[in-house]
C-alpha positions in Angstrom: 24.8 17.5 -22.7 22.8 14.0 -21.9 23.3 12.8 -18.9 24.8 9.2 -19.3 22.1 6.2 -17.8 22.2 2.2 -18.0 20.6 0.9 -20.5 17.2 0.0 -20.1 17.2 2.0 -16.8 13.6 4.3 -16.9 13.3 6.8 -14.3 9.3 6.9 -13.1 8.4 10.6 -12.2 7.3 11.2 -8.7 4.2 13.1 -7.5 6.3 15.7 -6.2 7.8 16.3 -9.9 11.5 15.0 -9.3 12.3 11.7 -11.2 13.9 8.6 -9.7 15.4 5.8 -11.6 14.0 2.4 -11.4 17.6 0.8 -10.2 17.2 2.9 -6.7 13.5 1.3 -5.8 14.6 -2.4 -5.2 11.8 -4.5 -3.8 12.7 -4.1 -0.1 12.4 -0.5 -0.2 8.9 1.0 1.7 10.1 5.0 1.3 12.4 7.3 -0.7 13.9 10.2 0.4 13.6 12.4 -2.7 15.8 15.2 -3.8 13.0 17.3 -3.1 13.4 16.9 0.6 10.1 15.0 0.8 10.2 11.1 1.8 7.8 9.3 -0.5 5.9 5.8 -0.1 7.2 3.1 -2.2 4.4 -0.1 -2.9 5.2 -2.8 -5.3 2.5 -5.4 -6.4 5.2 -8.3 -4.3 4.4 -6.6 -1.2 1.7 -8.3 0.2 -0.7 -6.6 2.5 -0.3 -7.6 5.5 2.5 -4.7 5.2 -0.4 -2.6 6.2 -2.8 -5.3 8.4 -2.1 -8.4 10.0 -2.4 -11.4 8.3 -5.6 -12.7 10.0 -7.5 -9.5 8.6 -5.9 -10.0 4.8 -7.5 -13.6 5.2 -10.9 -12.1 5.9 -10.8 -9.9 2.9 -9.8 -12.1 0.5 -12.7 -14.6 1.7 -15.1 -11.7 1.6 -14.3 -9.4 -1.3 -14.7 -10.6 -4.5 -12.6 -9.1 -7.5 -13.4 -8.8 -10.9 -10.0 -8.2 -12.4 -6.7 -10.5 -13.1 -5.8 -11.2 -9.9 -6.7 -13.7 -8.3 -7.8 -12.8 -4.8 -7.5 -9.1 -3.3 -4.0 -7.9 -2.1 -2.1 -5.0 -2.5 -2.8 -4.1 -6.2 -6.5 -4.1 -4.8 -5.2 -1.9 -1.6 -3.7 0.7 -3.6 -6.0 0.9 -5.9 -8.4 2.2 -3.3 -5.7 4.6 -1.9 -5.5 5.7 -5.8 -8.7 6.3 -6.0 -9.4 8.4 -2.8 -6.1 10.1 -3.9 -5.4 10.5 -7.3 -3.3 13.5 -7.6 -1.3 12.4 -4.8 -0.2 8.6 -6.5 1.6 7.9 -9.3 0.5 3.9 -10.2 3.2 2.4 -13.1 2.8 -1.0 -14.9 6.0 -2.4 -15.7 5.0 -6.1 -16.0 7.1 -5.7 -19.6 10.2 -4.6 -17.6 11.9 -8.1 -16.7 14.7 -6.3 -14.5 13.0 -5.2 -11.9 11.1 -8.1 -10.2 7.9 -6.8 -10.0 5.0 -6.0 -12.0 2.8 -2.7 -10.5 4.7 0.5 -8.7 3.1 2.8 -6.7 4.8 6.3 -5.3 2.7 8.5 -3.5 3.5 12.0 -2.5 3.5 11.4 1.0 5.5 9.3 3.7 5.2 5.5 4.4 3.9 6.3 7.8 1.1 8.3 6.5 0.1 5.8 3.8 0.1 3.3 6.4 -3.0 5.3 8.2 -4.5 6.4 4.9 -4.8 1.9 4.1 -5.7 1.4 7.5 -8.4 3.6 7.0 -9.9 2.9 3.8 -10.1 -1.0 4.9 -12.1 0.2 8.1 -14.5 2.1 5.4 -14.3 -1.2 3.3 -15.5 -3.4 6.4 -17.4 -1.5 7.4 -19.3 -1.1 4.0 -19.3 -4.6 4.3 -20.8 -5.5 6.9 -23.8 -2.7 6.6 -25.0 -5.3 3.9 -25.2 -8.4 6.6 -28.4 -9.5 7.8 -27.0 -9.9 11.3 -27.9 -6.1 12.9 -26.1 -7.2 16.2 -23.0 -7.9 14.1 -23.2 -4.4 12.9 -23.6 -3.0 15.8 -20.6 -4.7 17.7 -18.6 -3.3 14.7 -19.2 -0.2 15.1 -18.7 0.0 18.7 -15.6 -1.8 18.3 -14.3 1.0 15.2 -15.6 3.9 18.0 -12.7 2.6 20.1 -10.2 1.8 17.4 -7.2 4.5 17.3 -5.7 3.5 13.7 -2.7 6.0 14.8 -1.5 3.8 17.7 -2.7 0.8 15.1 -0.1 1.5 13.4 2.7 2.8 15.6 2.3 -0.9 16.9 2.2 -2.3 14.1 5.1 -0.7 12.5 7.4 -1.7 15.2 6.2 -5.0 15.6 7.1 -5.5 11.7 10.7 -4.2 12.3 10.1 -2.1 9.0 13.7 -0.8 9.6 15.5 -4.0 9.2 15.4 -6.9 6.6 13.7 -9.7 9.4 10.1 -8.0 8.4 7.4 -11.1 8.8 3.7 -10.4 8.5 2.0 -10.3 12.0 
């Protein structure tokens, strides 16, 4: 027998293979703990992304990197599109800018926890800057970067960062 759902609720299929209905992922949510036993990252196009950086470093990369899609300036749809591509069996990206119940326009659930998407972000920016900044003409600018990244520790980045954002509680402000 079917099981009986609201109308017009989809359920998205997760990476793990379980299903969760759109209703449960409202736009606050950052993880779900799946029947599977697994917690999964939750990312919605409204988040912006100084979820994963402070504000001062989204600033520079919207000055700096240029896009060449709908959007306007880079953010989060740029920031997991990165993660996507590094990671593509382990994300599951939906477009439901036709679904006007749920608030948001781009999902993303990856197959592991908030925590480790958090370093996986933090990461691929650093490659991004880094990147970057190979291609100015200042060498001594270069260099400082790179000494600077030699003493970064993007774990203890984002431990501090995650509790300064109070990720826990509904009084989450960009840092």
């Amino acid at each position: 027998m079917a099981t009986p759902r609201v109308p017009g609720d989809e359920a998205i299929e997760l990476p793990c293979g379980e299903s969760v209905s759109l209703a449960e992922l409202d736009m606050g949510l950052r993880e779900y703990s799946c029947t599977c036993g697994e917690r999964h990252a939750v990312v919605m196009d409204v988040h912006p992304p100084s979820r994963f950086v402070p504000e001062s470093i989204v600033v520079v990369l919207r000055e700096t990197v240029e896009t060449e899609d709908e959007f306007e300036e880079f953010g989060t749809p740029h920031v997991m599109g990165i993660v996507l591509e590094e990671f593509p069996d382990q994300v599951i990206a939906e477009d439901l800018s036709e679904n006007g119940q749920v608030g948001y326009s781009m999902l993303w659930l990856t197959d592991f926890d908030s925590r480790r998407l958090h370093v996986i972000v933090v990461e691929l920016l650093i490659e991004l800057m880094e990147h970057a900044i190979s291609h100015a003409e200042d060498s001594g600018a270069t260099n400082e970067f790179e000494e600077q990244m030699l003493e970064f520790d993007v774990e203890a980045f984002v431990d501090d960062y995650r509790t300064a954002r109070e990720f826990e509680s509904e009084f989450d402000r960009p840092a």
